[in-house]
N, C-alpha and C positions, 0 to 999 in steps of 0.2 A: 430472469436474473439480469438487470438491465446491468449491473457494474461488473458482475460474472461476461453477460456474452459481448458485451463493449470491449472487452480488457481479454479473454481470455482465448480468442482463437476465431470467435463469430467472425463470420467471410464480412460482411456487413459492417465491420466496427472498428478500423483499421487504428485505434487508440494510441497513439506514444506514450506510455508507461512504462513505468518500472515495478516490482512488486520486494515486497521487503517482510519482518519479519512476522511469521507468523502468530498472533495472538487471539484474543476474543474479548468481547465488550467486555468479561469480569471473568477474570484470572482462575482459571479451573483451579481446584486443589488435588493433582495429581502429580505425582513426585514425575512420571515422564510423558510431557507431553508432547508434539509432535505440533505446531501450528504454522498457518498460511496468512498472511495478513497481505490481503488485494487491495489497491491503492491507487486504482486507474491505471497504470500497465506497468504497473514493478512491485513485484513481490518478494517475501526471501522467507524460506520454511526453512524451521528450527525445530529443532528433536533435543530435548532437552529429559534428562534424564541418564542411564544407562543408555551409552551405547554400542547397540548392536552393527554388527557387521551391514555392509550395504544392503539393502532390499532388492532382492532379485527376480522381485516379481512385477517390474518397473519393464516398461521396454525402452531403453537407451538409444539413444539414436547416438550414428555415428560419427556427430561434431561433437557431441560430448565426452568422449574416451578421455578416461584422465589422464591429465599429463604427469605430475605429481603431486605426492601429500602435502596439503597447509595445514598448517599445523599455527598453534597462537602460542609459538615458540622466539620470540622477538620481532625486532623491527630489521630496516636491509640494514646491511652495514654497521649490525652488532648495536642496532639501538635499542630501546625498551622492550623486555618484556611484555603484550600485551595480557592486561587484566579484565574481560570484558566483562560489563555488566548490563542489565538489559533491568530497566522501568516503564511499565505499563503506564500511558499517559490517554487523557480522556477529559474532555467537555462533556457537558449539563446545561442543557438549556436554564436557562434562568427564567424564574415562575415555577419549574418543573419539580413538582412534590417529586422525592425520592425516600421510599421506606427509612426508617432509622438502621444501620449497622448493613445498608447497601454494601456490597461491595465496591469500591472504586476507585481509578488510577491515579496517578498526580495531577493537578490540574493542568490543562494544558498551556495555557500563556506563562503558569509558572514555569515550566521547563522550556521551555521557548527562551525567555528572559535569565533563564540559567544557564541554557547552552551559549547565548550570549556574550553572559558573564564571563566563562568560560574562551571565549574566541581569541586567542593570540597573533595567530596571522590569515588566516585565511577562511571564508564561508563561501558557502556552493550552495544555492537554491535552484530547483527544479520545481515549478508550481504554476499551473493552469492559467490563472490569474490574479492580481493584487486591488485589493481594496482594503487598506488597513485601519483608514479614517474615516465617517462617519460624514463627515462631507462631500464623499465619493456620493453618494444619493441624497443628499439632501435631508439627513438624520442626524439631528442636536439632539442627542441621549448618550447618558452615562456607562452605558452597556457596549460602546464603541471606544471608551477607555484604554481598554486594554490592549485593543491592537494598537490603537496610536502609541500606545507605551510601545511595544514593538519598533514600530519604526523609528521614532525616537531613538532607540538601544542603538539603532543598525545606524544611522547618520553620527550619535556619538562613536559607533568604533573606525568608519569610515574616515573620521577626525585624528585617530589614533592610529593610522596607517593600516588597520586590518585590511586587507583586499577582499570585495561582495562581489562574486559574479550568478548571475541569475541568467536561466533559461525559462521563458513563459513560452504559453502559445501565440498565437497570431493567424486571425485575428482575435481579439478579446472580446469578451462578454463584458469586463467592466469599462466601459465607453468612456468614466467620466473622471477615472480614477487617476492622479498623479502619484504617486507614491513612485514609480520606475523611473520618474522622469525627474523628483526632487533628490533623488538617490545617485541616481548618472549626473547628476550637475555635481556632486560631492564627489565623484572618482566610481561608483561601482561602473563595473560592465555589463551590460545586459544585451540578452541575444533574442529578439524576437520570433520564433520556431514557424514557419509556416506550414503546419504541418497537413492543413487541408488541402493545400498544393499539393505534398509530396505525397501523403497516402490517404488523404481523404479524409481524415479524423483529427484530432484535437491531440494536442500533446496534455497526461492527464494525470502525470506522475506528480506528486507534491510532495520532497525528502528535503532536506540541509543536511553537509557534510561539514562540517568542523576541524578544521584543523587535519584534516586527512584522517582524523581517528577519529570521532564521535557522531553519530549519525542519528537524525531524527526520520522516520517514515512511516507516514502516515493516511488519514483522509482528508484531514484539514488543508484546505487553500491559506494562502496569504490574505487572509479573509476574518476582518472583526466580530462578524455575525460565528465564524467558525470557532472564536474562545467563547462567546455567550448565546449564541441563537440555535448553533447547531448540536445536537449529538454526534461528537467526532469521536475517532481512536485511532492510537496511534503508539509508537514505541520511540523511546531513546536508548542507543546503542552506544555507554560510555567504553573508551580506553580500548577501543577493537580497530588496531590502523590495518588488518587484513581486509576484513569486508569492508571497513569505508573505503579504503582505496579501489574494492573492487565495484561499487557502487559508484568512484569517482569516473568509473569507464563508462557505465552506463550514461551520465552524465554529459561525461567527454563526446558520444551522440548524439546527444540533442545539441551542442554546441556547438560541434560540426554541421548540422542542420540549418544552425541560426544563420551561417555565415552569408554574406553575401552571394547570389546568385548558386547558393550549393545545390546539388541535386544528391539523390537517393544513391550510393554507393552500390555497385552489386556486389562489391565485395570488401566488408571493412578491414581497415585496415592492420597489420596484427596487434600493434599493442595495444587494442581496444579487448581482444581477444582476451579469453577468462580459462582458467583450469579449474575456479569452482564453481560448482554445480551441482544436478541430482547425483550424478554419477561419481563427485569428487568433490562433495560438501568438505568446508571447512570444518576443521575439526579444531575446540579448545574447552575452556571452562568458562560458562556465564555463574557469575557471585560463587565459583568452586564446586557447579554442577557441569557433568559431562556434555558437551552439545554439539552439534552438527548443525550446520547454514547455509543456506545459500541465496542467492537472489536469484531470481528468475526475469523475465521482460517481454513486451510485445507491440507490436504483433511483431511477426518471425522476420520481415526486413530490417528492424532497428534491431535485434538479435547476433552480435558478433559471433565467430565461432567460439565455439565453449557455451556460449549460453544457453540455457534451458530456458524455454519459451511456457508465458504462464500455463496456457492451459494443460501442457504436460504436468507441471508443479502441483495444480490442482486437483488434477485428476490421480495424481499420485498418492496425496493425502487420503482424500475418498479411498481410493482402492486399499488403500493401506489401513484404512479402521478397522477394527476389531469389537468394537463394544457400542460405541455413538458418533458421529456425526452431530455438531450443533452449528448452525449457518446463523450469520444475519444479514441480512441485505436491504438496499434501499429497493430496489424492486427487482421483482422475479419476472421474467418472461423469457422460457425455453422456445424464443423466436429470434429473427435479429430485429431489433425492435429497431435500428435506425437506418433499415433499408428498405426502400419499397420499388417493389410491394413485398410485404413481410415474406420469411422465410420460416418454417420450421427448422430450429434449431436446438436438440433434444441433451445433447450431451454433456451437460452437466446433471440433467434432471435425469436421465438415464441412469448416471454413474449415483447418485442419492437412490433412487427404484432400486437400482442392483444391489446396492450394501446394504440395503434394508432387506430383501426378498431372500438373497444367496445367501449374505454372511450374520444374518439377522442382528444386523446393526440397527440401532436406536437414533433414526432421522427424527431431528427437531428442525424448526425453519421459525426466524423472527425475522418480519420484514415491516419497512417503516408504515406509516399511513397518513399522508397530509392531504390540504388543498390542492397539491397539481400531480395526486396518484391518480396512475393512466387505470380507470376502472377496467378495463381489459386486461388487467394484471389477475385480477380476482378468477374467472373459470380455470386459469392455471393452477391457483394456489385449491381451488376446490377439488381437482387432481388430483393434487400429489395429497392431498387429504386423504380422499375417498380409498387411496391405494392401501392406507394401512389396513391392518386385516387384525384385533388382538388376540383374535381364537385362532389365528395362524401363523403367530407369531410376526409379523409384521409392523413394527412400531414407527410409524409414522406419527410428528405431530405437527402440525401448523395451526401455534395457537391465534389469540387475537391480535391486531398487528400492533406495533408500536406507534401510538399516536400522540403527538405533541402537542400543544398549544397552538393555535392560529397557525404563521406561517411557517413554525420550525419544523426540523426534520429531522431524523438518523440516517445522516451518511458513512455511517461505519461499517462498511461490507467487512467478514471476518467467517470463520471457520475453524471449529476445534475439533478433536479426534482425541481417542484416551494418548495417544502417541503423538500425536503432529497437531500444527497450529497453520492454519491457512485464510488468507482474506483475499477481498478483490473489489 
């Protein structure tokens, strides 16, 4: 599970992320569902539906105790009511046949260019790295449109006084890229994360906060290939100023990180610190259905007190199904695939074993298949195959993987439960 043991707790894979709300490539039809959507190290699971009292079959650890109920009973100081609502958002490689009457989310540069629309004072990006124009490598094609339309949006509101501050990592994969640099001559701030200094991995979280209320979180990078080359997903989270502001914390870490000569804190500071979480999710209505949220983050040093760390989050969902389990990932390896020499590292495919074998949950597993899939992914996935048993009730399925055209891919790691939504 390379975006699983990257993001979720693997000793190996020290990731800066955040994980945010849980959904799945295409929108289960079950009145309560329960999802995780993994994002490079920030996640947030959402139980949507009836809800039930806390789940006590969770083991709490004790920075999480809650402090008090949130509730999406207004704003501080007697301002708005929040009304949250939550739209599933998703890219389509382009070329990419898709059945007729597919299911599938908003497109994603359109909601991109909406939340835009939308921006009155202020935007927050957290994202890997930028390359929004098609001149970044050296590609005159029409299919690089849309990001440039992007960045476009962002220098007109920059023009209008909006404030942009951006948190990337450092160093960058895109070498050749200006886009941070035409944008900081206009006014934004941008903080470069070094994060393979501080803990050895990549900061790998990619969300926008909005106006302190509106939050996109997703798989997509600041990345044109990401509105047309890639398979992304992702969620936009209107009119909810509790969790954006509580996502604005997670944030507020990586920003502290950017700064000049910063080092790793051993102990953050409090009002980074959170009261939601597994043990005291947010509780309100998404479009006037009951629902509970939270974010999660990792690895456990960018973790302030209160925060639940992802692989807690995840393994919560797991434990917590009842019926099915459906994963998708860019690639599976219950190892730490970016340590060596590798490690066995079993526990999430454990936690999948176990709710198939104990609670005879229904494991599905879709995972991508390009040009640069590490073939050593493959005897993993013939594993957790051969595990299923259907004369013994044991439904394991890992059908055939998700293959794209040439060089695109599905980066949309993700996780459904008839109850919870989880990705990574």
């Amino acid at each position: 599970m390379k975006a699983w043991s990257r993001a979720l707790g693997d000793p190996s894979g020290p990731w800066g992320c955040a994980r945010a709300l849980s959904v799945s490539c295409s929108w289960a039809q079950v009145l309560g569902v329960l999802a995780a959507l993994g994002l490079g190290s920030l996640s947030l699971t959402l139980l949507l539906g009836p809800v039930p009292p806390l789940l006590t079959w969770f083991h709490m650890r004790p920075k999480e105790v809650a402090c008090r109920p949130c509730k999406a009973q207004g704003g501080e100081a007697g301002g708005p009511v929040d009304s949250c609502r939550l739209v599933l958002v998703e890219s389509i490689p382009q070329d990419l046949p898709f059945a007729a009457g597919s299911p599938s989310g908003r497109p994603l540069a359109q909601a991109w260019l909406q939340l835009l629309d939308a921006a009155q004072e202020s935007i927050q990006v957290a994202s890997y790295y930028w390359s929004l124009t098609g001149q970044d490598i050296g590609v005159n094609d029409t299919s690089s449109q849309q990001g440039e339309a992007v960045l476009r949006k962002l220098q007109l509101l920059l023009a209008k006084n909006v404030s942009l501050a951006v948190a990337t990592s450092s160093p960058t994969p895109a070498t050749e890229s200006t886009d941070l640099h035409v944008l900081a001559a206009q006014g934004a701030r941008v903080r470069q994360v070094p994060m393979k200094k501080l803990i050895g991995g990549v900061l790998h979280s990619k969300f926008w906060i909005v106006d302190r209320r509106h939050v996109f979180l997703g798989s997509a990078n600041m990345d044109w290939r990401s509105l047309t080359q890639v398979k992304e997903l992702g969620a936009v989270i209107y009119n909810c100023s509790h969790l954006a502001q509580d996502l604005e914390k997670i944030f507020q870490t990586y920003w502290a990180l950017g700064a000049p000569h910063a080092v790793l804190p051993q102990t953050w500071p409090r009002n980074l610190s959170t009261h939601i979480n597994h043990a005291q999710p947010f509780r309100g209505r998404f479009d006037g259905v009951p629902t509970t949220a939270y974010f999660s983050a990792s690895p456990p040093p960018l973790c302030p007190h209160g925060r639940t760390r992802d692989l807690d989050a995840v393994l919560a969902v797991i434990r917590g199904a009842r019926k099915f389990v459906y994963t998708a990932v860019m690639e599976y390896f219950p190892s730490t695939h970016f340590h060596h020499p590798a490690r066995y590292w079993p526990v999430l495919d454990n936690a999948l074993r176990a709710a198939a074998l104990n609670r005879g949950v229904c494991v599905r597993l879709l995972v991508s298949c390009w040009l640069n899939t590490d073939p050593a992914m493959f005897p993993f996935l013939r594993s957790l195959q051969a595990f299923g048993n259907a004369s013994a009730g044991i439904s394991v399925d890992v059908p055939d993987t998700l293959s794209v055209p040439g060089r695109k891919s599905s980066s949309c790691p993700w996780g459904v439960t008839p109850t919870s939504r989880s990705a990574a």
